[in-house]
N, C-alpha and C positions, 0 to 999 in steps of 0.2 A: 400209188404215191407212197413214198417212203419220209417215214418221219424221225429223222436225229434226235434224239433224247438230248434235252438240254444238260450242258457241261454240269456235274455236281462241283461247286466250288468247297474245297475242302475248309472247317473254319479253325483259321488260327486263335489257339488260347489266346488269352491275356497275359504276357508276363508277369507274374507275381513275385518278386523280390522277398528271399528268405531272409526276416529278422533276425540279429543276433542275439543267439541266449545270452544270459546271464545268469541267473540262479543254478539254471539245471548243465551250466560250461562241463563237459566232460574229455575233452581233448587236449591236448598238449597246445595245439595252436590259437587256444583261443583263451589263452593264459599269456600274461605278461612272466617272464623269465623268474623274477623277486614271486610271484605267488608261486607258482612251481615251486619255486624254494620253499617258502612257508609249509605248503602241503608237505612237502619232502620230509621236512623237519620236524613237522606234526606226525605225520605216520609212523618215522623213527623212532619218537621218544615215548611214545603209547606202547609199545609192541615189549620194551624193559616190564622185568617183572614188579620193582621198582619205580614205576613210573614219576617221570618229572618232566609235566608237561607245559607247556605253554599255548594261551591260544585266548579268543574271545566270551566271556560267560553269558551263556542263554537262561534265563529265568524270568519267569512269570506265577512258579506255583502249581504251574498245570500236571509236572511230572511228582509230585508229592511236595512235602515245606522243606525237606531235607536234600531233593535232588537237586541237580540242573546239569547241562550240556554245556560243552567245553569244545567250543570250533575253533578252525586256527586262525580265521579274522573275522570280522563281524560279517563280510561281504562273501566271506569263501565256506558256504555250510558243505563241501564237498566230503568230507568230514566230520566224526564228531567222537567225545568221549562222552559218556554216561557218569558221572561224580555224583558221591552221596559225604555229605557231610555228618560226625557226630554233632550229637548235642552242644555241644561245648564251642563251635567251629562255626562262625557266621558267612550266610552264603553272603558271597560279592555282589554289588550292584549288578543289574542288565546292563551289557554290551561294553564291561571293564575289560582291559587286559591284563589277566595275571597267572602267575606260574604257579599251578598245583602238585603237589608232590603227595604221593602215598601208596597204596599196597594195593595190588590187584586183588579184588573181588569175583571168582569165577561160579557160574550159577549153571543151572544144565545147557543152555543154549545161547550165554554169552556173559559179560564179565561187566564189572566198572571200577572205578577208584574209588576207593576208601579213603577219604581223603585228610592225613595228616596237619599237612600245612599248607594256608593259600597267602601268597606274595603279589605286591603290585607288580608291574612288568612293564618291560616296552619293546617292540618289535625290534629285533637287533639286524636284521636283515636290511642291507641296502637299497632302498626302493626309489626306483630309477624308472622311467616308462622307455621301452622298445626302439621307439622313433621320437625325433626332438619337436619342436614347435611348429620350425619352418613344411615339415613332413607331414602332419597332423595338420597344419591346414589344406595341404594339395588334398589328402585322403578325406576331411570333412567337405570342401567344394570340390568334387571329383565331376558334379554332372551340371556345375555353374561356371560363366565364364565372363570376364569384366569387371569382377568385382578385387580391387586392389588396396592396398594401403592407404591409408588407416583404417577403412573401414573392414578390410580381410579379417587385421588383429582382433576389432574390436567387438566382432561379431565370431571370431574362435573363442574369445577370450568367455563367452559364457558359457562355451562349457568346460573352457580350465577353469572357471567360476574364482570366486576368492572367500577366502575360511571365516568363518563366523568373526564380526566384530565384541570379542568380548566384553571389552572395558564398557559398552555401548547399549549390552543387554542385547546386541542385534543378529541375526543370522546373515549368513553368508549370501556371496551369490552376484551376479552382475545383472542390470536389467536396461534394457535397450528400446527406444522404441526405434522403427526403419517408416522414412516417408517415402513413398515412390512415386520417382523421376519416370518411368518409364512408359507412365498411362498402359501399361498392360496387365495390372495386378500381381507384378512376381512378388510383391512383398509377403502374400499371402502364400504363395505357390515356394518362396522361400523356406517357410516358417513348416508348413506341411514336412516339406522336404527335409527337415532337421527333425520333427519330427519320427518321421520313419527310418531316418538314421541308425535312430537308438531302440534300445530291447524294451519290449512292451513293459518289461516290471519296471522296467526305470524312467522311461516316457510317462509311464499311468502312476508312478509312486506307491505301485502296492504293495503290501508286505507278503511275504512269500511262507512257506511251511518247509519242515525237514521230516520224514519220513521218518519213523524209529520203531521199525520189526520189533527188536528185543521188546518191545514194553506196547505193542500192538495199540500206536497212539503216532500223532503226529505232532509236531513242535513248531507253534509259532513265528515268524521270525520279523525282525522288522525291516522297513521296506530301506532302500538304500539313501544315505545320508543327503546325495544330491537329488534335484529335480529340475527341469527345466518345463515349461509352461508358455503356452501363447496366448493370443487375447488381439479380439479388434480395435484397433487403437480410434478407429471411427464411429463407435458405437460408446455410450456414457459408461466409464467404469462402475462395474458394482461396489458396493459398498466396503468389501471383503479384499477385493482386490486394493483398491485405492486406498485401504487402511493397514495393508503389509507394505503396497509401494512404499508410504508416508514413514509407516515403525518399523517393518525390516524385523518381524519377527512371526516364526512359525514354529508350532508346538509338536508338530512331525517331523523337519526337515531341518539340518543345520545348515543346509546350501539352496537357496531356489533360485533360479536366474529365470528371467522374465522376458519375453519378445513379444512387443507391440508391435504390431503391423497395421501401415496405413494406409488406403487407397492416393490420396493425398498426397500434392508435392509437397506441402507445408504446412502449419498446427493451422487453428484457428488465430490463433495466437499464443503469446507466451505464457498468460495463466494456463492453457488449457493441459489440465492433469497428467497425458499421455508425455509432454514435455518435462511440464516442473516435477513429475515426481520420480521418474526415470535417471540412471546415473548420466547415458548419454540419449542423445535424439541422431539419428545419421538418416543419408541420404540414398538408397541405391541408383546407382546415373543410369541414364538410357541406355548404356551400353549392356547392361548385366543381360543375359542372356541364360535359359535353361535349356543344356542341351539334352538331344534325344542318345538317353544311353540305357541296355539291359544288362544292370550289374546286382550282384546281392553288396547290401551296405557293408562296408570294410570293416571289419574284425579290429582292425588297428585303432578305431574310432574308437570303440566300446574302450580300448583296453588303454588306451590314451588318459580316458576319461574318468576309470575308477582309479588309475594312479594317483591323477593331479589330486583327488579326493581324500590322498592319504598325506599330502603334502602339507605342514602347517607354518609358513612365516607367517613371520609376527614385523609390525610396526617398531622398532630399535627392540631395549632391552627393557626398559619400565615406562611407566604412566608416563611422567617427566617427556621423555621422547615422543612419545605419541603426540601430545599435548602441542609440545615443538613444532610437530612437525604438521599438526593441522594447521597451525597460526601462517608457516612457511604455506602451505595448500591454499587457506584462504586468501593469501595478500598475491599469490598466483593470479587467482580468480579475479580479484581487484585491478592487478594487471592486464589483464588481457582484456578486460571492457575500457579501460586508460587509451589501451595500444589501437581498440577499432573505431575510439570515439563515439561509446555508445552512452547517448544522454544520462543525464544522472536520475532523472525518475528510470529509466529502463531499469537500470542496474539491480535494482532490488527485488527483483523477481528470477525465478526457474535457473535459467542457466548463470544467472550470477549471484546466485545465492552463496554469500560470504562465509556465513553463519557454520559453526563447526559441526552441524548433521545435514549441511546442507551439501553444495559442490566439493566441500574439501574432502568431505569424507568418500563420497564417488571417486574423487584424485585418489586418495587410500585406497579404495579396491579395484581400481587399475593398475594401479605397484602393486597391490598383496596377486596381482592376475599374471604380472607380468614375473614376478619375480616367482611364481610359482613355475611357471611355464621354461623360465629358466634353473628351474632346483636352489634358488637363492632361500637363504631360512630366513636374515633379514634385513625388513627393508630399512637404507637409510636416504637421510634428504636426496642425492645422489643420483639416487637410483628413480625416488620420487620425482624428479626434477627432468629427468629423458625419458620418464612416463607420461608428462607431460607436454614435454613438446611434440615426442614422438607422437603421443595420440589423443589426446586430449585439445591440442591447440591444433592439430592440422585438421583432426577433424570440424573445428570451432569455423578455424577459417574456409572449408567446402559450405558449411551452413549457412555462416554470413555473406559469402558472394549467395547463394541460393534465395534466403530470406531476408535480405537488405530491409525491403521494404516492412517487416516488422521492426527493426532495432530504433523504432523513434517512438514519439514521445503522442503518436495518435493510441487514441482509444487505452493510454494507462491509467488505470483506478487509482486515484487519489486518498490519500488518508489524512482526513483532518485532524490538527493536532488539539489536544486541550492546552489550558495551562501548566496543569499537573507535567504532561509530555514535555512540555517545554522546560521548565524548570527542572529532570531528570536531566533531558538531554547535557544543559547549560552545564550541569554538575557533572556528568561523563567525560563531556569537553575538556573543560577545567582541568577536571584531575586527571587523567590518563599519561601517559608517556608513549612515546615512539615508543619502548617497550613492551611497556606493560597495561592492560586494560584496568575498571575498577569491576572489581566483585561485588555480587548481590550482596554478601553481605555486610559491606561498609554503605550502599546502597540503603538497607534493611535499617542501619543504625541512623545512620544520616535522616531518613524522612519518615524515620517510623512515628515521630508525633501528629507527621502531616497525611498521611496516607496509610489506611489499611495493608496489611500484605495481598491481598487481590488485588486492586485497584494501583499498587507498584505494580504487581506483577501483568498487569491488565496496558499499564501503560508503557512496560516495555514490549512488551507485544506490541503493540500498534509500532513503534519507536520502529521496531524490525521489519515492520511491513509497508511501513512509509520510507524506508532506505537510509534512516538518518543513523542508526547503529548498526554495528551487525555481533555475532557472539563468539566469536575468535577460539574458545575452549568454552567449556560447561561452567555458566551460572557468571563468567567475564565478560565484558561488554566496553565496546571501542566505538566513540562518535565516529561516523564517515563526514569526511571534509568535503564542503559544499564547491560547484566548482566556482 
């Protein structure tokens, strides 16, 4: 008898998809055109014997009290100069841009600037990204397929992210939560997926190091200005998270954008945190589909994403305009629960929150997203206003046909009023104008014989949580008209 040796089945690997550097980028193709330049121009002006350089300052202390490094952006350590200051000559803050001038220093085995004089500076180079919006999302959903307008934008839009709210004390960044239509868990397979998109130091937010032979030491560096972050949108926020959602401030990061993901068609309801504290709530539809594809993550992605990072509009020209244009954002917000007929206790919660840290400001960094995404420096009402419809209201209206059956008036927490509440409000009432709200501080003088300052301030709280005021700009307050 003869016996066949059974077939050896050869095994095929597992594709593993190469992540895109970042720190350690050493190729031409894996630069946007405008950094190329920088380097170009950093290398140039180091090589004069007279050196006049321009570029980013690295200092922490590590390299002596006198020294620090001089890169040519805070993101591009592909480069670096060695700068030593006299006594006389104060080093610049960490991660300043400014232009150093002074006299080559040559030592047996390499050199630094002596450095004369240090100037503020700003990047004079055009910074422009490679491919435009509409490109940048084909190359982010490259192995997704179903997912369309507004929801496309509005889930690109966190990672053009939007620039720190300064007047606000707040950091940047868009944060989302996604419920899934699909019963097949892609919201999570989503989130993975954007994940692995991007380069571990900028996925994981770590700060990175530079390498520096001459002085047999390595240099610090910190980790890149944006971050994006996931989190189950079905499991109870921690503490930490649900306390950046609410303040919008991080002591690492000037940008963090957030993706909640939820097995879930829809919240529990409207208090529940992954909604109300989130700029938007969307919906992925049954059709979203992840197809089977072996690609390494696009180059275009990465390099999309530190551009938008260097991009800064701003809300008009001063306070004044800001202020404007939140009051335009909230009476938005007012409108569109008008336009779906949604009860007057609903209104005062999550997605119609009037209040100017609440939805208007979410409107704000949808225009500070959008207008990045199109190189606009700034934004005005205008621009705010087809932010809005474009994505803000069509997304509103996918959610309301979806969750109907929340926008009433079952199972809303009630807030009972005192006297005290009642007699503010009456006075709100009264005195305000279609224009204009009244300020805490006529407020302050007005009841200060009858009412501690906690106990005002105790009862305008409540006032905002029972839906009968809302705060239009900081420390202004406007009665809502009962219907």
């Amino acid at each position: 008898m003869t016996f066949i040796p059974k077939p050896q089945v050869k095994k095929v690997n597992k594709f593993t998809p190469t992540r895109p550097a970042f720190r350690n980028r050493q190729y031409g193709s894996e630069f946007n055109e405008w950094e190329l330049n920088i380097l170009k121009d950093f290398s140039y002006a180091k090589k004069s014997t007279n050196p006049s350089v321009s570029g980013t300052v690295v200092y922490d202390g590590k390299l002596g009290r006198n020294r620090f490094l001089l890169i040519p952006a805070a993101h591009l350590p592909q480069d670096y100069c060695i700068c030593e200051c006299p006594d006389d000559v104060k080093i610049p803050a960490n991660l300043s841009y400014v232009t150093v001038t002074g006299q080559k220093r040559v030592f047996y085995d390499y050199w630094e600037i002596m450095i004369d004089s240090i100037a503020p500076a700003k990047i004079r180079i055009p910074i422009e990204p490679d491919i435009d919006f509409k490109e940048f999302q084909e190359q982010l959903f490259l192995q997704w397929g179903g997912i369309s307008s507004p929801l496309r934008e509005l889930l690109a839009f966190e990672f053009v992210s939007s620039p720190p709210m300064l007047n606000f004390g707040q950091s940047g960044g868009l944060n989302i939560t996604i419920y899934d239509a699909t019963n097949r868990n892609q919201t999570s397979k989503l989130l993975e997926y954007f994940y692995n998109i991007m380069p571990p130091d900028i996925a994981l937010g770590k700060s990175g190091s530079l390498a520096i032979p001459e002085l047999a030491t390595e240099q610090p560096l910190s980790p890149f200005t944006w971050r994006f972050r996931s989190f189950n949108a079905d499991k109870p926020l921690n503490h930490n998270l649900a306390t950046f959602l609410d303040r919008r401030r991080s002591r690492k990061f000037s940008e963090v954008s957030i993706g909640l993901g939820s097995r879930r068609k829809q919240p529990k309801s409207l208090y529940d945190p992954p909604v109300r504290l989130v700029d938007q709530p969307t919906i992925l539809p049954d059709e979203v589909e992840m197809r089977r594809m072996h690609f390494e993550p696009p180059l275009e992605v990465t390099k999309y994403i530190v551009t938008m990072q260097m991009l800064f509009p701003t809300i008009g020209n001063t306070l004044e305009d800001l202020n404007s244009t939140l009051e335009k954002a909230g009476q938005k917000v007012l409108d569109i629960a008008e336009k779906y007929d949604v009860p007057q206790a609903v209104r005062q919660h999550g997605l119609f929150d009037a209040n100017y840290y609440g939805r208007p400001q979410s409107m704000l960094r949808l225009a500070l997203s959008s207008a990045r995404s199109q190189q606009i420096q700034t934004v005005d009402n205008d621009l705010v206003s087809k932010a809005f419809e474009d994505f803000y209201a069509k997304n509103f209206e996918t959610i309301f046909e979806a969750w109907e059956d929340m926008f009433t008036v079952k199972g809303v927490e009630m807030v009972s009023l005192n006297e005290a509440d009642r007699q503010i409000l009456k006075y709100i009432a009264e005195k305000q104008t279609n224009e204009y709200g009244v300020g805490y501080r006529i407020l302050s003088e007005r009841f200060e014989n009858s009412y501690s300052e906690y106990d005002l301030k105790s009862s305008l709280q409540r006032l905002r949580d029972a839906g009968k005021i809302r705060e239009p700009t900081y420390n202004v307050y406007k009665a809502i008209p009962l219907e």
